[in-house]
C-alpha positions, 0 to 999 in steps of 0.5 A: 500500500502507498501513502496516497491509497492510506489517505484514500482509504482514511477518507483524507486524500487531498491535492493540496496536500503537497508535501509527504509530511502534510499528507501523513499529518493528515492520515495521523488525524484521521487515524486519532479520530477513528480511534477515538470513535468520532464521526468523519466530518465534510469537505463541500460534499465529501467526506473529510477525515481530518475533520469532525462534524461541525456542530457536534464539534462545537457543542461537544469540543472534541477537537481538545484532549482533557476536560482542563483543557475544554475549560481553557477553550470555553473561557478564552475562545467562548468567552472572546470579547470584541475588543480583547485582540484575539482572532480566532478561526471559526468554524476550524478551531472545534472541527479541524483536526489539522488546525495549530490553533487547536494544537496549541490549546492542546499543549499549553492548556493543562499548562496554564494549570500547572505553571510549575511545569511550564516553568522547568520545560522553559527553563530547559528549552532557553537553557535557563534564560527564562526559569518562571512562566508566570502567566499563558496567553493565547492568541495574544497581541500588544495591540492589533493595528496599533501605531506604537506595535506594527499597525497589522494584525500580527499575534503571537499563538502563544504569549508566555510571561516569565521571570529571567534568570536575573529576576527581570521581567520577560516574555516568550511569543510563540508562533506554531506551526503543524502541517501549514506551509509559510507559503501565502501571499505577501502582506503589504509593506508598512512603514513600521516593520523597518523603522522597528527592524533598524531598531532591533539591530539584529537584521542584516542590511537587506530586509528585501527578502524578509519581506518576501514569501515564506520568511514574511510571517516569521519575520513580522512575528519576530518584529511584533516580539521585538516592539512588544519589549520595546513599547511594554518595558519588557526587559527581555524577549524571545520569539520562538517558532514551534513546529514538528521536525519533518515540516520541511516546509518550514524548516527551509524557511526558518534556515533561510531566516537565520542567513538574514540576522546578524545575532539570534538573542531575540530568536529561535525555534523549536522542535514539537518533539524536543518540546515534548521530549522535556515535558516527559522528562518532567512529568507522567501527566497523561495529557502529555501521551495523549497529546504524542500519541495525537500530533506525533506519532507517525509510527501508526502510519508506518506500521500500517504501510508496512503490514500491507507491503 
């Protein structure tokens, strides 16, 4: 059996599916949904297996992994009020099992719960710059369309505040990715983003093709880190992309990211494995498994192309 004919037969085959790891998240998916009972959701009028019915979905919140976390979603994406900056997407973030945005409630939601833990897994991945998490956001922007920030939309998927090793105060903006590529088109040039990119000196001179698909997005998050510690007296900052090891898509991207700076103190990325990794390290809450065995573990996939070769 190929690849393709396993997506076929998971009701997930798709042709915008252009890459092997885009198509194995989505057959990982559907295999999650299977296994967990839900019914297949829809695509205009087919059957789509990386999705669920939409109104049971919302209802029912099965898109998330714990009832700590169905809590988390009904008061930061039920309880959303016009004005607070957040944008979330309807209907995907109850029916699309591919979506990052439900993905980052299912990792940061239990820790929003459990700040301890968040805390020893930022310490370990900053190699102790950050040693206290002291609040999780989601969805989070200074100020959408606001002058003082960059006067777009830009928002970081996660807003994590922190204590520096030094005590200080600081903050880790967190962009995630799953299956989505960087590719898209390019958003308007603003005068801002260079005014605040001259100000973070740690650009090369060039900022031409850090306006270009697909570094645009990594580089107006990585602005939005830089003005939100300027504009709110932050004393240390950090914008991080977090994304699965076999994205090449945005693996490429990010290489091609770091030949544009010219020191990395404001910027990194992360691995959702590495990630993972030291949330196992530091705990046997069973959300962690669960949140592997959803997103991570591609083995399924093998072991069924194997047993059919």
């Amino acid at each position: 059996m190929t690849l393709k004919q396993l997506a076929k037969n998971y009701d997930v085959e798709q042709t915008i599916d252009g890459s092997k790891f885009r198509r194995r998240a989505r057959v990982l998916q559907s295999i999650w949904r299977e296994e967990q009972g839900y019914p297949c959701g829809v695509h205009g009028n087919s059957q789509l297996g990386s999705r669920l019915p939409e109104e049971e979905a919302k209802t029912k919140l099965w898109n998330y992994l714990t009832d700590t976390i169905r809590a988390v979603v009904k008061a930061e994406v039920r309880g959303a009020k016009e004005g607070d900056g957040k944008l979330f997407g309807y209907p995907r973030i109850y029916n699309d099992l591919l979506s990052s945005q439900p993905l980052c409630f299912n990792l940061f939601g239990e820790l929003t719960q459990d700040l301890a833990l968040a805390s020893k897994v930022i310490k370990t991945m900053t190699a102790g710059s950050f040693v206290e998490v002291t609040k999780i956001d989601f969805e989070y922007s200074p100020g959408r369309r606001d002058k003082r920030y960059l006067n777009d939309r830009s928002a970081f998927d996660v807003f994590l505040r922190c204590k520096t090793s030094t005590g200080k105060e600081g903050f880790i903006g967190i962009e995630v990715k799953y299956h989505e590529n960087l590719a898209g088109p390019e958003g308007k040039d603003k005068e801002e983003y260079s005014t605040v990119a001259r100000k973070m000196k740690c650009f090369k001179e060039d900022l031409t093709p850090l306006k270009k698909s697909p570094l645009q997005q990594i580089w107006r998050d990585h602005l939005l880190a830089g003005i939100t510690q300027k504009e709110d007296e932050y004393d240390d900052g950090l914008f991080v992309t977090l994304y699965p090891k076999d994205n090449t898509h945005v693996s490429k991207a990010l290489s091609a990211y770091r030949t544009h700076l010219t020191n990395e103190e404001t910027f990194a990325s992360w691995t959702l494995e590495e990630f993972v990794n030291v949330l196992q390290a530091n705990s046997k809450a069973p959300w962690i498994t669960s949140f592997n065995d959803r997103y991570l573990a591609f083995e399924k996939i093998d072991k069924l192309l194997e047993s059919d070769s």
